[in-house]
N, C-alpha and C positions, 0 to 999 in steps of 0.2 A: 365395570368392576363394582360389585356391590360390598357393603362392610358383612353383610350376613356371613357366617361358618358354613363351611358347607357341610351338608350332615348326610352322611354314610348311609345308602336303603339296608345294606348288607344285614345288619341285626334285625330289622323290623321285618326281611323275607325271610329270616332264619326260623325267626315266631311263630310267621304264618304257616313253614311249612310244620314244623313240629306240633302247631295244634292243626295242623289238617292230618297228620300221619295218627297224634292221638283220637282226632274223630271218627276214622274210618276202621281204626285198629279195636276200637269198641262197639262197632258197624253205626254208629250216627248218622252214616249216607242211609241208612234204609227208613230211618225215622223222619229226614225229612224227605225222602220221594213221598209217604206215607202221609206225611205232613199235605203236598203239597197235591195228593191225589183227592186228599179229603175235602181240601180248600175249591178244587176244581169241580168236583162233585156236589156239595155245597150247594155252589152257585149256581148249577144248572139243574141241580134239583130244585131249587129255590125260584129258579124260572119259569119252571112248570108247573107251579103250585104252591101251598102256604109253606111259610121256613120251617113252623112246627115239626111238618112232614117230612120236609129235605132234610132238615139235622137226623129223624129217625131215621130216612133213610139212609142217609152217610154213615152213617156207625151201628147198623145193626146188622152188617155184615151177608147180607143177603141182594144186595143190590151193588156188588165191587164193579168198578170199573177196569180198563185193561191196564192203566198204569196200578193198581190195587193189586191185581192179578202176578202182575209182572212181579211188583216188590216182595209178595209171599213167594213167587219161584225163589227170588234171587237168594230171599233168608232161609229159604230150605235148601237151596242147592249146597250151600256154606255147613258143613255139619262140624265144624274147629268153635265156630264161634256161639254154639249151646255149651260147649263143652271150657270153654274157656270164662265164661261167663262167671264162675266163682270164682276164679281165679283173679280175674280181672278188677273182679266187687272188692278181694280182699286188699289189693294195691291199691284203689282208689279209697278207700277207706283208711290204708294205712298212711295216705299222704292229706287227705283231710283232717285227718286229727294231728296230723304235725302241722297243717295250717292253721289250725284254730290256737295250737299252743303255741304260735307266733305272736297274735293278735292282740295289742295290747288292751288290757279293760279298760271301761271308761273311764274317766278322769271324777266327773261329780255327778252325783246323782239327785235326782229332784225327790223330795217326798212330798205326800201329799196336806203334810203338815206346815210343813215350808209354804206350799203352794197357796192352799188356803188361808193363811197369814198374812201372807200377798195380797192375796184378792180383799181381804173385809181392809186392808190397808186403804185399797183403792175404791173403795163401797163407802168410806167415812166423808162427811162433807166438809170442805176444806175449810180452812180456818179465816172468820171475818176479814176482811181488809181492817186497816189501823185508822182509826177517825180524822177525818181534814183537819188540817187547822182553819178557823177563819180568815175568809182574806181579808187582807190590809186596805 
């Protein structure tokens, strides 16, 4: 029997699916296939030659691979989610400016008049030590 609480997964799988329902409902899965086609390509471009070449070739779109290939089918087969697109931008927008007017401002701020005040403070050479007395 341990003293630990025991603590419920239930909230923290409830999270994860709601932000997997929001990534995919904004199509997120195709950005990282995308992601992850480029990374694969990359490297094996990279192996046959200098990296300069392999990043032009990775991303100058004439040298796609079959997972590249794949991910353009899958975002054109979906024709809801061009059309949803603004829609989408305007909720995510309307819920980042309610986040930001959460956020509370900083507390103090530094200027650079402060700061500098600081520093020649610490630039001055410290004050003598006070004279011995002779010993006895």
């Amino acid at each position: 029997m341990s003293s630990r609480p025991e603590i419920s997964l239930l909230p923290r799988i409830a999270r994860l699916v709601v932000v997997a329902a929001i990534c995919l409902s904004l199509g997120l899965h195709w950005a990282l296939l995308q992601g992850v086609a480029w990374a694969g390509m990359l490297v094996s471009f990279a192996s046959e030659g200098a990296v300069i070449e392999a990043v032009q070739k990775t991303f100058d779109g004439q040298h796609g691979c079959a997972l590249c290939h794949k991910v353009k089918e899958g975002r054109d087969s979906s024709p809801e989610l061009p059309q949803q697109t603004a829609h989408s931008m305007q909720k995510i927008n309307a819920v980042l400016v309610e986040l930001t007017t959460l956020v509370a401002p900083a507390g103090e701020t530094i200027s650079f008049a402060i700061f500098r005040e600081m520093m020649v403070k610490r630039n001055e050479t410290p004050e003598p030590p006070p004279p011995r007395r002779g010993l006895a």
